[in-house]
C-alpha positions as protocol buffer text, in pm:
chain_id: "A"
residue {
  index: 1
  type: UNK
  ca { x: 4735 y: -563 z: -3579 }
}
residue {
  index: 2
  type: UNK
  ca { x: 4495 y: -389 z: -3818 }
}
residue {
  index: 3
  type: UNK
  ca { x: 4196 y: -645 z: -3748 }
}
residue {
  index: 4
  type: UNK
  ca { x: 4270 y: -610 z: -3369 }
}
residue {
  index: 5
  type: UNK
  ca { x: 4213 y: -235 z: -3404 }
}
residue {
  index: 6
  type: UNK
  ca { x: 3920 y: -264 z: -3576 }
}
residue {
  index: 7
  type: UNK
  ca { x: 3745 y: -487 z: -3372 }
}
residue {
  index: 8
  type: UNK
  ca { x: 3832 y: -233 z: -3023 }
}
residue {
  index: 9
  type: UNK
  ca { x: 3735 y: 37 z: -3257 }
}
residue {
  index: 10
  type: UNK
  ca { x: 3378 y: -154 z: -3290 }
}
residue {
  index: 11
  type: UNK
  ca { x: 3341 y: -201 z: -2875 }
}
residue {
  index: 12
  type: UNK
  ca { x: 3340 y: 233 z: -2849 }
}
residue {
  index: 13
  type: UNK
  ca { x: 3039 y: 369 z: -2728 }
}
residue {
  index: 14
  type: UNK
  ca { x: 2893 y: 666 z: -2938 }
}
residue {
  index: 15
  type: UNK
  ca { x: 2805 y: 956 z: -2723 }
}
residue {
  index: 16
  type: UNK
  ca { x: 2497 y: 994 z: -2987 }
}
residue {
  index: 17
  type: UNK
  ca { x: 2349 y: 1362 z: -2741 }
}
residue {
  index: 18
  type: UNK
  ca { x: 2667 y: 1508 z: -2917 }
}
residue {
  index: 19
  type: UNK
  ca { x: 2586 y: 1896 z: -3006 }
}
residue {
  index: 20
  type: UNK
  ca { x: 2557 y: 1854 z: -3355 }
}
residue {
  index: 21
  type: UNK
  ca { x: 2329 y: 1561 z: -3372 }
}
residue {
  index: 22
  type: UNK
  ca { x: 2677 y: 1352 z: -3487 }
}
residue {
  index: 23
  type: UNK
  ca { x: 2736 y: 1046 z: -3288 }
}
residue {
  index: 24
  type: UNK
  ca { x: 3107 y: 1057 z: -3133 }
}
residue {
  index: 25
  type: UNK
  ca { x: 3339 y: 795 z: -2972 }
}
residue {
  index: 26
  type: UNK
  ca { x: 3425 y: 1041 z: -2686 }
}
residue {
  index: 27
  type: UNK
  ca { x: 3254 y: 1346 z: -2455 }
}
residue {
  index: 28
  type: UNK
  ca { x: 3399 y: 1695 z: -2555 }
}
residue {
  index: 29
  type: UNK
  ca { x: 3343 y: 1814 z: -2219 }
}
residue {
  index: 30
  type: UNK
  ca { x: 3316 y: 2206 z: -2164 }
}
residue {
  index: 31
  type: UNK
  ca { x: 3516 y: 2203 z: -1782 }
}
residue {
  index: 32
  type: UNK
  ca { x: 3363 y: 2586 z: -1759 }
}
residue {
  index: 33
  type: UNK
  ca { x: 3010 y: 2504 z: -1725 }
}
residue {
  index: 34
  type: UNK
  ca { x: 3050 y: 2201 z: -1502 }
}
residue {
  index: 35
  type: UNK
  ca { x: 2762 y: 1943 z: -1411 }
}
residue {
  index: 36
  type: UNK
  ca { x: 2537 y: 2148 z: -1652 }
}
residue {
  index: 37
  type: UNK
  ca { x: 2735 y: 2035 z: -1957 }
}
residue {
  index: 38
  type: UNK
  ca { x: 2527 y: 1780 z: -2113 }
}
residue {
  index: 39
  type: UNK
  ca { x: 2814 y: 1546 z: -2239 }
}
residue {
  index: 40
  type: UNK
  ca { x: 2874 y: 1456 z: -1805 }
}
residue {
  index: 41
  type: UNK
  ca { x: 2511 y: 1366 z: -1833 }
}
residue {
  index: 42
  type: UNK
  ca { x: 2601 y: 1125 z: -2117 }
}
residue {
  index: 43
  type: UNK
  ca { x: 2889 y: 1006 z: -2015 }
}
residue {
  index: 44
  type: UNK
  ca { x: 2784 y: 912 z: -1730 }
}
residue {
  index: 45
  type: UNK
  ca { x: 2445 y: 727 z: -1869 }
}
residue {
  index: 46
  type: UNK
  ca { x: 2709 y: 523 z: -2113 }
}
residue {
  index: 47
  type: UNK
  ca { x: 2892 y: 435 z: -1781 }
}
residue {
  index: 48
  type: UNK
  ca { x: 2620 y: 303 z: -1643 }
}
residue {
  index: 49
  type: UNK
  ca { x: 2477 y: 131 z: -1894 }
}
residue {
  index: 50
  type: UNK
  ca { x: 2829 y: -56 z: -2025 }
}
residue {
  index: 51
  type: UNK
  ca { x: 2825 y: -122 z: -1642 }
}
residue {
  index: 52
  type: UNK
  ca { x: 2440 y: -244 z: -1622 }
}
residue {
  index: 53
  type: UNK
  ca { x: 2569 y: -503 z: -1915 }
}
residue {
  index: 54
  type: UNK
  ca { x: 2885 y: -639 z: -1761 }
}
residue {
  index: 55
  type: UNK
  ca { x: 2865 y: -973 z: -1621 }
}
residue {
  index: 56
  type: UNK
  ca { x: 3166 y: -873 z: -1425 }
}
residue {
  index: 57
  type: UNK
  ca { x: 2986 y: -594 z: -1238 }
}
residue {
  index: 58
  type: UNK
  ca { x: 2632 y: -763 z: -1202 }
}
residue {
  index: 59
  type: UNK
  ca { x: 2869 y: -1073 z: -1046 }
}
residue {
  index: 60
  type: UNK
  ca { x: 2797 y: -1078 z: -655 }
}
residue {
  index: 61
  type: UNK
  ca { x: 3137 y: -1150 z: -478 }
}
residue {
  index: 62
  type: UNK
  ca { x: 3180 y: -1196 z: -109 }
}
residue {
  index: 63
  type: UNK
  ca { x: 3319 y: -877 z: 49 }
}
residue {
  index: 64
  type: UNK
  ca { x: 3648 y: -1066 z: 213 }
}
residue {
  index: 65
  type: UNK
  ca { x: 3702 y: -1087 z: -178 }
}
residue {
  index: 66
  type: UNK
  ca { x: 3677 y: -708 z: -170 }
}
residue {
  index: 67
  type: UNK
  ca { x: 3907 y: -667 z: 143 }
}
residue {
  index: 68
  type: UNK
  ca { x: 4164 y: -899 z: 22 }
}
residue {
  index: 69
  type: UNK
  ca { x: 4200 y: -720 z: -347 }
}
residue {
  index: 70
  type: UNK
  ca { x: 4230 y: -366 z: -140 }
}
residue {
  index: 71
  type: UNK
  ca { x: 4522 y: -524 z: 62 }
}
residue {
  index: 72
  type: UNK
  ca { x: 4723 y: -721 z: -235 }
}
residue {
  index: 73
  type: UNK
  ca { x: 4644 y: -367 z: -510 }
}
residue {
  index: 74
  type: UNK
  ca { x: 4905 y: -206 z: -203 }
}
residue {
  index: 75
  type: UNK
  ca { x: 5160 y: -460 z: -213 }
}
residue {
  index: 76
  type: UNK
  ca { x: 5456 y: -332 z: -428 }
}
residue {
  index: 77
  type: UNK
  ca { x: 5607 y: -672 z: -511 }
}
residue {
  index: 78
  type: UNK
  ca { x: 5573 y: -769 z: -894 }
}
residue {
  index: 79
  type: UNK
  ca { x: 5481 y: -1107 z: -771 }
}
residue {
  index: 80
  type: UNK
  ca { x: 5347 y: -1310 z: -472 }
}
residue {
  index: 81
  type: UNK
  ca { x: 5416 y: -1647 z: -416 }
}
residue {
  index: 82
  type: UNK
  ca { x: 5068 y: -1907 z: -390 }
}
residue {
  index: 83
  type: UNK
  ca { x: 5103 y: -1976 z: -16 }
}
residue {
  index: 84
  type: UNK
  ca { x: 5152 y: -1620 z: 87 }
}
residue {
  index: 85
  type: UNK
  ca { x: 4825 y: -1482 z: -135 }
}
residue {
  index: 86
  type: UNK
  ca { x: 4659 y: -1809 z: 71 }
}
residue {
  index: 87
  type: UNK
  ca { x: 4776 y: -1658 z: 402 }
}
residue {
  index: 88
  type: UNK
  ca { x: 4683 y: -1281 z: 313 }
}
residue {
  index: 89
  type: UNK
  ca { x: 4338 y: -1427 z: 198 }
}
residue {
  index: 90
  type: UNK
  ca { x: 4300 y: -1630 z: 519 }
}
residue {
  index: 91
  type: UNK
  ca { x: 4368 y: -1300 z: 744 }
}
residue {
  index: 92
  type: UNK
  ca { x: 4108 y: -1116 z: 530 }
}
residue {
  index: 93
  type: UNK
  ca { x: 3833 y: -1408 z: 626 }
}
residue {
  index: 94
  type: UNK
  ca { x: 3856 y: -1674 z: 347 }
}
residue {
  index: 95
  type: UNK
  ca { x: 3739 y: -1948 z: 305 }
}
residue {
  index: 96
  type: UNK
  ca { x: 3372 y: -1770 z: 318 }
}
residue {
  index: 97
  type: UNK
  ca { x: 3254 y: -2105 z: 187 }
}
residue {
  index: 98
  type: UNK
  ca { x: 3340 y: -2418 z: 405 }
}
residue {
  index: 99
  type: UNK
  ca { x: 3215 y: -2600 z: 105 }
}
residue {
  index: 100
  type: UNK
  ca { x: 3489 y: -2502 z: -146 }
}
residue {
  index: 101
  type: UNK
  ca { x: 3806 y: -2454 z: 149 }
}
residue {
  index: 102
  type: UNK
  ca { x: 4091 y: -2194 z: 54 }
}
residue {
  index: 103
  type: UNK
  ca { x: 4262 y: -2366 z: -211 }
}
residue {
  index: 104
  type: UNK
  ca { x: 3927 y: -2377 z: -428 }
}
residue {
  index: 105
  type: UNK
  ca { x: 3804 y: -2016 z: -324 }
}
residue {
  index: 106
  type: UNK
  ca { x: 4166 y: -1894 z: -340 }
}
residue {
  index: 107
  type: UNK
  ca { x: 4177 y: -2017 z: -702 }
}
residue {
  index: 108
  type: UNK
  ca { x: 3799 y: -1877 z: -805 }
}
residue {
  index: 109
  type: UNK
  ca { x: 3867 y: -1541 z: -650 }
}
residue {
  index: 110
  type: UNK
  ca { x: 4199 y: -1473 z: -776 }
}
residue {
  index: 111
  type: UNK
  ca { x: 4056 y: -1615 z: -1172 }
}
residue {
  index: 112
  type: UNK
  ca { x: 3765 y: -1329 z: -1055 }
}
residue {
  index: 113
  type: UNK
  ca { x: 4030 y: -1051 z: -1034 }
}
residue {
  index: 114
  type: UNK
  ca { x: 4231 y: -1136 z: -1324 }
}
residue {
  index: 115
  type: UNK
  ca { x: 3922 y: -1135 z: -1568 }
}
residue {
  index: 116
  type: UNK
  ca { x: 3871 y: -787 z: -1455 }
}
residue {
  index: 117
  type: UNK
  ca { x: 4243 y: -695 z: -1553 }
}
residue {
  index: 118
  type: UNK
  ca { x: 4302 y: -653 z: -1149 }
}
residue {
  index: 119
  type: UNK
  ca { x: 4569 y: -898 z: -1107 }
}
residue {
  index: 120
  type: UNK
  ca { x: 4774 y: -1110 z: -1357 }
}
């Protein structure tokens, strides 16, 4: 467990605008001065830049992709079976690629999701 902590301990960003001049692995934000506090401004640079560097968010994905993930993240169910993700994914436009049918797309979009953490 120790060498697992150390190695998420090594994928923190450093906020390195900390007042101070000392790098930190978080953004003391002051909530009384609002958008003028300058650790927003950096967290929000780090955001964007982690996200700039994710293959995951530069990754173009049809938008019935999009539509089906908002209407599964709603269902309540702790699983679904196969044929009934196949028919929510058909109602929400799949197959977008003739090509690959449902089965294949089904299978690549659902592999999509659950390398983000979306679905298991």
């Amino acid at each position: 467990a120790k060498s697992m902590a150390l190695t998420a301990w090594r994928s923190v960003e450093a906020f390195a605008d900390a007042p101070g001049g000392v790098p930190l692995c978080f953004f003391p934000v002051d909530n009384t001065i609002g958008q003028s506090d300058a650790a927003i401004g950096g967290a929000l640079r780090t955001i964007e830049s982690v996200a700039r560097r994710s293959d995951a968010i530069q990754q173009e994905v049809p938008l019935a992709w999009l539509g089906f993930y908002d209407r599964i993240k709603g269902d309540t169910r702790l699983y679904v079976r196969l044929d009934e993700v196949k028919a929510i994914a058909r109602e929400c436009g799949l197959p977008v690629s003739r090509r690959l049918g449902l089965d294949a797309e089904v299978r690549g979009m659902l592999t999509f999701f659950n390398k983000l953490g979306k679905l298991m």
